[in-house]
N, C-alpha and C positions, 0 to 999 in steps of 0.2 A: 504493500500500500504506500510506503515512503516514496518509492518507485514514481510513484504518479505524482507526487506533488511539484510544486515550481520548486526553480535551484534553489533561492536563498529562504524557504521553506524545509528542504531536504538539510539543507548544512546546517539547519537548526536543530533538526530532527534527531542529527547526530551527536550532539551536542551535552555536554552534562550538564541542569540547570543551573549547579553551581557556579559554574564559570561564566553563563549567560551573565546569570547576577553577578558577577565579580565584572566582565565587561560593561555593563552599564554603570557600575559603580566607580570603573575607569572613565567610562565617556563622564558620566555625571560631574566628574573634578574636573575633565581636562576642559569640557565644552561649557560655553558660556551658555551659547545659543540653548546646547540642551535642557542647561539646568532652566532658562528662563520659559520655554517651551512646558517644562514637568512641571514646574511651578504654577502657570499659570493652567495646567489643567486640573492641578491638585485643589487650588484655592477655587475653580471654577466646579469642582467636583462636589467640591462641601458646602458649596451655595445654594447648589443644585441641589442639595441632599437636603438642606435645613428650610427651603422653598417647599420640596416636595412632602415633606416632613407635614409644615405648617398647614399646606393647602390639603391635606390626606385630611387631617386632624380638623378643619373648621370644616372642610363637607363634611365628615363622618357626623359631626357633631351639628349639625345644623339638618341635616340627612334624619338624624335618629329625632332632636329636639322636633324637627315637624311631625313627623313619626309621632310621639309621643301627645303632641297636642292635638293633634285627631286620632287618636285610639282614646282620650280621656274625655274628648265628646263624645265620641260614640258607646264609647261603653256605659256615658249615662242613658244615654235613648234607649238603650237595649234594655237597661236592666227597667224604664217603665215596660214595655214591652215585655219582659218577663212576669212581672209582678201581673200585668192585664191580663195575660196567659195563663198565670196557674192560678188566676181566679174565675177564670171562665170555667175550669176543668169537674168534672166530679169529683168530691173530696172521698169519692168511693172511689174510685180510681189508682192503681199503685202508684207510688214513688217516681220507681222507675218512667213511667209512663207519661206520667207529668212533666218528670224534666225533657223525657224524649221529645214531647208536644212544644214545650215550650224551647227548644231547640230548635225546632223545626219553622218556629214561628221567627225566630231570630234569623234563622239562614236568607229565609223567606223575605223579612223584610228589607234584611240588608241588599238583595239582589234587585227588590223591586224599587228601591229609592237610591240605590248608585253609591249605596254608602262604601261597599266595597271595594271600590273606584276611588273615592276619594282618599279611604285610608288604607286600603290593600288590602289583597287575600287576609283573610280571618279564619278562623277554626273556632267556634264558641263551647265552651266546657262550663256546665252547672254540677253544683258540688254541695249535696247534705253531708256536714259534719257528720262525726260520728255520736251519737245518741243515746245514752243507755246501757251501751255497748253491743249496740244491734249493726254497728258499722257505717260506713260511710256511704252515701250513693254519689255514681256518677254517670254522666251524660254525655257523653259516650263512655260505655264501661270501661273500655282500655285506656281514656285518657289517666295522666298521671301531673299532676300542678307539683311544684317544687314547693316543699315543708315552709321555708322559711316567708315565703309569699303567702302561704295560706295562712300562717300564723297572722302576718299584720291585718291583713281579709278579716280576719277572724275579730278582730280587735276595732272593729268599726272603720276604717280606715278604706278609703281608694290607694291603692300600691300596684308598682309594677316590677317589672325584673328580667333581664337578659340573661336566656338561658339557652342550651342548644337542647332539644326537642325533636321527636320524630315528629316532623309533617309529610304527611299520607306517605308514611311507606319509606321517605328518605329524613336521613340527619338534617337538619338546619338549623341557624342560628336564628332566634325569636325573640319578639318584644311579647310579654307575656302581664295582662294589665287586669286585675279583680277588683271586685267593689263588691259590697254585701246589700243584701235588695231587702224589701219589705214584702214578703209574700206573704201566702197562706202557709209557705210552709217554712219554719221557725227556723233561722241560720243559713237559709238559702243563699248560694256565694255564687256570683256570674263570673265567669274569664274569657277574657280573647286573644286567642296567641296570635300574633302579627309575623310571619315568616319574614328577615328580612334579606331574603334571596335577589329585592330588586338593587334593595340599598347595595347589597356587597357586587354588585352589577355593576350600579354605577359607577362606587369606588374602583372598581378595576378598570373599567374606563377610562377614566379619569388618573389612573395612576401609567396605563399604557400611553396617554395621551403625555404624561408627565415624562414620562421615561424617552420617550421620541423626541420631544422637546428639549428635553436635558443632553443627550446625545447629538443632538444639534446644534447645541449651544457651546457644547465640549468641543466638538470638531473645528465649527466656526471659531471661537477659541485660541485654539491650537493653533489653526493656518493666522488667525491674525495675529498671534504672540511669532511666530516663526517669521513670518514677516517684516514687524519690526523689530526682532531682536535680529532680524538677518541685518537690514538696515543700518543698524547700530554695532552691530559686532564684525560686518564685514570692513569697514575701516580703521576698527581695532587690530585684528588683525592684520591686516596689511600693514600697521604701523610697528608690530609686533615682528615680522617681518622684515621690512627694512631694519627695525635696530638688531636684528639680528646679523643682516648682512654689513650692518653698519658697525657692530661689533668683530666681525672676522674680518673686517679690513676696508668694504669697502665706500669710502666716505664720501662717494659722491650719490647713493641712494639718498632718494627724497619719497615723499607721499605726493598722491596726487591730488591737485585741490579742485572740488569741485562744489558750485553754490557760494552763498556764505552764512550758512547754518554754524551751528556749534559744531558741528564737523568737519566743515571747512576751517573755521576758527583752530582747532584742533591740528589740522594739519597743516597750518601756517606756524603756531607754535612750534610744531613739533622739527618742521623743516628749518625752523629760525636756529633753534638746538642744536639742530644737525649739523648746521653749516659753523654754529659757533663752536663748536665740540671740532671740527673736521680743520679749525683755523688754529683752534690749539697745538691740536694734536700735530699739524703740520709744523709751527712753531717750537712746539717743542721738539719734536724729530730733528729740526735743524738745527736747537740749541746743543742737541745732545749729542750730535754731530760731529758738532764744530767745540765742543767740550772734548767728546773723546779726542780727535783732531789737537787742539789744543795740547792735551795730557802729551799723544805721542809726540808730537814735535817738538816740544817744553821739553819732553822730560830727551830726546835726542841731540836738541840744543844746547844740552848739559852736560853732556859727555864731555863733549871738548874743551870749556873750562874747568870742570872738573879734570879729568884728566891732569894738564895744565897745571893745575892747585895739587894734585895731589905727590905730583912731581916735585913741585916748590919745595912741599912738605916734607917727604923724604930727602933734597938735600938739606934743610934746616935740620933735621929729626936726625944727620948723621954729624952735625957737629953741636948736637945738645949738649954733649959734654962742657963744651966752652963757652954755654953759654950761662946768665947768674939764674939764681933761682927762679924769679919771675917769670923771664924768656923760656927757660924752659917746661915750666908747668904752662905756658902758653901756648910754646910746641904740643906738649900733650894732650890739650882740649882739644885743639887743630886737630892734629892726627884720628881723636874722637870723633868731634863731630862730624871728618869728612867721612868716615867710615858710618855712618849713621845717615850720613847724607848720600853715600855710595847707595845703600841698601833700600833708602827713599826710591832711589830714580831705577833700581833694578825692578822694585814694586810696582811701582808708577808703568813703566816697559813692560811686565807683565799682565798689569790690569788692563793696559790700552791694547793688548794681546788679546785676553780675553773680550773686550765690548766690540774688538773688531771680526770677532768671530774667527780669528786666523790661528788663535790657539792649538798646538796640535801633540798626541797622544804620543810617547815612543814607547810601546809598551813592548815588555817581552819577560819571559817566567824567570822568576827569581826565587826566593824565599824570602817574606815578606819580614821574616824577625830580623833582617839584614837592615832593613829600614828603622825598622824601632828601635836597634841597638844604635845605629847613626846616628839618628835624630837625639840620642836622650845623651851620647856623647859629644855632640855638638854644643849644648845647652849644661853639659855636667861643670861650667866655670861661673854659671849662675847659680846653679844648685848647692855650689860648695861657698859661693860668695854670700848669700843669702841664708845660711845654715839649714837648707831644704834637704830632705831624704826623698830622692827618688827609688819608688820601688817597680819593677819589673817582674809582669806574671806575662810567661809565654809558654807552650806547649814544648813539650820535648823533642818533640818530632818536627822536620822541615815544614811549614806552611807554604805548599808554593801558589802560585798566581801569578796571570796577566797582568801587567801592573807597570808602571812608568816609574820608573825606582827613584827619578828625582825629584815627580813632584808631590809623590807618597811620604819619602821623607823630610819634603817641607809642610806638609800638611801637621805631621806629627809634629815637627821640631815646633812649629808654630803654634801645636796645642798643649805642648808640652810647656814651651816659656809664657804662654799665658794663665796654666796653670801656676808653675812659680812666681808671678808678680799677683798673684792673688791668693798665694797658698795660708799667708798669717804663719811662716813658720811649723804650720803640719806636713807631716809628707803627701806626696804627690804619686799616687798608683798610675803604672799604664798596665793595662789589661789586653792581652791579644787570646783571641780564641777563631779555630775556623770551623767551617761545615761542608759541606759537600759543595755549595755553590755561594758560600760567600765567605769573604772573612772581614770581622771587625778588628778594631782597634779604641777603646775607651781611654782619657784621660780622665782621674778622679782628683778631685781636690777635696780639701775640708776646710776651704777660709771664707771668705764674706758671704761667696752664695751669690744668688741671681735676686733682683725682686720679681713679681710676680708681671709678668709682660717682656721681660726681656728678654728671653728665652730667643726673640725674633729678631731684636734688634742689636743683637751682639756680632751678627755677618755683614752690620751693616759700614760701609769706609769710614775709617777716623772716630766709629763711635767708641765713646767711655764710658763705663759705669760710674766711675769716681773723678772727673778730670783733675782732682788733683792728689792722689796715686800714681808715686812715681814708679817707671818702669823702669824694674832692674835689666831687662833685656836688651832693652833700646828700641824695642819696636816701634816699626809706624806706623799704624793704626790700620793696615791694610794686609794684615796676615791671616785673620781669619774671613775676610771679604775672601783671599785670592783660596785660603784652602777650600773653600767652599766650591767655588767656581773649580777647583783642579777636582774636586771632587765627586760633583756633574760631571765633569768630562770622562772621567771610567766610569761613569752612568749606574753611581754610587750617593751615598747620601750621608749627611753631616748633621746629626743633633745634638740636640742641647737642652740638656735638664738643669735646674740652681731653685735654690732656696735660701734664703738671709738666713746667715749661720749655722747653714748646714754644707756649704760650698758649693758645688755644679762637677757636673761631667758632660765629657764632649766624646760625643763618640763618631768613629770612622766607618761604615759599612762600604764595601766594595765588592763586585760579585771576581767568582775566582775567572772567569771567562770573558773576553771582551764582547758585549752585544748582548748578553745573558742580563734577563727581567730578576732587579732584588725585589724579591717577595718579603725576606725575614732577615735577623742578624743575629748571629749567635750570641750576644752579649748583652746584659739587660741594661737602663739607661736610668730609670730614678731609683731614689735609695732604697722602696720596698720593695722594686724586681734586683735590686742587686744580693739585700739581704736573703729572697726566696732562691737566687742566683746561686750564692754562696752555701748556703744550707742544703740544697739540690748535689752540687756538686761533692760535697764532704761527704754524702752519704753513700756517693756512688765509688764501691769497688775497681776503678779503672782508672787512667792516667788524667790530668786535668787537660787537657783538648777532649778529649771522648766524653768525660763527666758535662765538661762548658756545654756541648753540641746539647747532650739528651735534657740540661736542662733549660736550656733555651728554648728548646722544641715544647 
């Protein structure tokens, strides 16, 4: 039977509800248009509903109220008509027969004066209490009045009551209305049951009529909320759209203006942005440009009096001997700051290396503890000058790797003397551990720490946490910019955990393979993965690279 249906009836057919509803619950976030489409059929739904509700509710009840008010006329004229009737009768005559008569006389009338036309089909039922205890009679014997109606009957009262009732043969719902008469015969109780088979007739009429209506009102609805939400949400999006493309690059997208409604006005703004946003961004490309540009020629331009200077220097610095005190502790500032200043303009040639994209990889397999031992002897005259302990945790075994061995070891060296200008005199851990597809490298300190934000702004040129924290290294503010960037470029990653007085670590991850995606690093990075780090590894049976791997994992 699927067989037969249209296509995109059959790919529903196939379908598990769940996911139906899971994809409208996708269109419902993603689409404007839709939500405002379900919206206004939902709110059109409940209008619909508290309308038909209302209008069900005054006909029923204006349906039953006229109901009611001609069954309580009529059933006073009956009951004179009764009382006339079982006083014409022999009082020899049985019970039974009487009420029969005067039954008959009720039917009778009511057909010949139209009364049954004005208040509807009737059924008349007379009813002797019961007596003595000789029992009740009634007229027609199989009829049956509900207790609680005959009680008020009973008690002098006209009462009536909705009950469902056999009328001739079938169940229906009926107005069922007694009054107690004056006869000959003591407690004699008149009723007429009112079938109201037309009434529930016409309510369903009236409710069919309601429901076409309502379905009409929903669709018409729908196409006019679809319409204008099409209206209004098709130059949203397109505006959504351009900054989209306007976002990947390309700044000469505009919106098209059409009229000058609010959505013309919209996309004159929006185009206004664009172009102010596209003048920037041009602007600033050429400051950045002509900055980079600047750095490399600056810092090129500097060779050659440098150079120059630092020639001077060494002839001055080889007849220190003869010269007096002053001259030569001036010699030795010189000699300083040109070596500080040497190391500026190598930084400077490196960074301008990097922003020009021309940066490039020499990688080839080494064993990567070859660099950690470098770097930590390169920096061991800071270490011993600042009364710092540097400690080294490395694996026993070779760690090799794809790896550029020089700018690996400046990355370290760089992490390593920023740890000792911040260490407060605690030692300084570096941690090496590898895995099958990457290996790190951690520097731990335990002095000032990081504040909370810095974490991002510590890669950034020339920033300081403390600017006036002297550097025992001599660094120039662009060591941990450039390891970053050497970084990236073995397609590796550089973080950084700190805390105020609890000190920061900087860790290395690099994959062992050049072009290989880092997923993970073997090494943990704040101080409650280093402590589960450390505790992982001590309990494990095996050498510390094997222990580091399993509990990194």
């Amino acid at each position: 039977m699927v067989d037969t249906l249209p296509a995109p009836l059959q790919r529903l057919a196939g379908v598990d509800p769940a996911e139906i509803g899971g994809r409208l619950a996708r269109l419902w976030r993603r689409s404007l248009q839709f939500r405002v489409v379900t919206s206004t059929l939902a709110l059109s739904l409940g209008v619909i509903l508290t309308i038909a509700f209302m209008l069900q509710s005054q006909m029923a009840q204006q349906l039953l109220s006229t109901k009611l008010d001609a069954a309580v006329e009529q059933v006073g004229r009956f009951r004179v008509t009764v009382e006339a009737q079982i006083a014409a009768t022999d009082e020899g005559t049985s019970e039974q027969s009487r009420l029969d008569q005067a039954r008959t006389a009720i039917s009778e009338r009511g057909v010949a004066t139209g009364d049954s036309v004005h208040a509807g089909t009737f059924d008349p039922i007379l009813v002797i209490p019961d007596q003595a205890g000789r029992g009740q009679v009634v007229s027609p014997s199989q009829a049956h009045v509900p207790p609680e109606l005959q009680s008020l009957v009973q008690r002098g009262r006209v009462a009536y009551q909705y009950a469902t009732v056999d009328f001739r043969g079938e169940p229906a719902k009926a107005l069922i209305i007694g009054t107690p008469t004056e006869s000959a015969i003591p407690g004699l109780e008149l009723y007429l049951v009112y079938p109201l088979i037309a009434e529930e007739q016409t309510l369903g009429i009236m409710r069919g009529i309601v429901a076409t209506a309502g379905l009409a009102i929903i669709v018409l609805s729908a196409a006019i909320a679809w319409m204008v939400a099409r209206q209004v949400v098709l130059p949203v999006r397109q505006a959504a759209s351009i900054a989209q493309r306007f976002a990947d690059g390309h700044l000469k997208e505009r919106m098209v203006i059409r009229g000058e409604d609010d959505v013309a006005r919209l996309a004159v703004a929006f185009n206004e942005m664009a172009q102010s946003l596209s003048d920037q961004i041009t602007q600033l490309e050429e400051f950045g440009d002509l900055q980079k540009r600047f750095t490399s020629d600056v810092s090129h331009e500097l060779r050659t009096p440098l150079t120059t200077v630092r020639m001077a220097a060494d002839i001055i610095s080889d007849s220190a001997e003869e010269l007096d005190a002053p001259a030569k502790r001036a010699c030795e500032l010189l000699e300083s700051e040109l070596d500080r200043f040497e190391s500026l303009l190598t930084d400077l040639l490196e960074v301008s290396r990097h922003d020009a994209g021309v940066a490039e990889l020499s990688a080839s397999e080494m064993d990567v503890r070859a660099a950690v031992n470098d770097a930590v002897s390169t920096v061991a005259h800071i270490a011993e000058s600042a009364g710092v302990e540097v400690e080294v945790d490395m694996p026993a075994e070779p760690v090799v790797g794809e790896v550029d061995p020089r700018r690996v070891e400046r990355i370290l060296r760089n992490l390593v003397a920023n740890a000792l200008d911040h260490s407060e005199g605690k030692p300084v851990r570096v941690t090496m551990r590898g895995s099958d597809a990457a290996i790190a490298v951690s520097v731990r300190d335990h002095g000032v720490g990081l504040k909370p934000g810095e974490e991002s702004l510590v890669f950034n040129r020339f920033w300081r946490a403390d600017p006036s924290r002297v550097r025992r290294s001599g660094g120039t503010g662009l060591g941990l910019a450039i390891a970053l960037e050497d970084a990236k470029l073995h397609g590796g990653r550089l973080d950084c955990w700190g805390s105020p007085g609890e000190g920061s670590c900087f860790r290395l991850t690099i994959p062992r393979r050049q072009g290989a995606v880092l997923l993970s690093s073997p090494l943990p990075l704040t101080a409650e993965d280093e402590a589960r780090f450390r505790q992982s590894a001590a309990s494990t049976p095996l050498d510390g690279a094997v222990g580091a791997e399993e509990a990194a994992t």
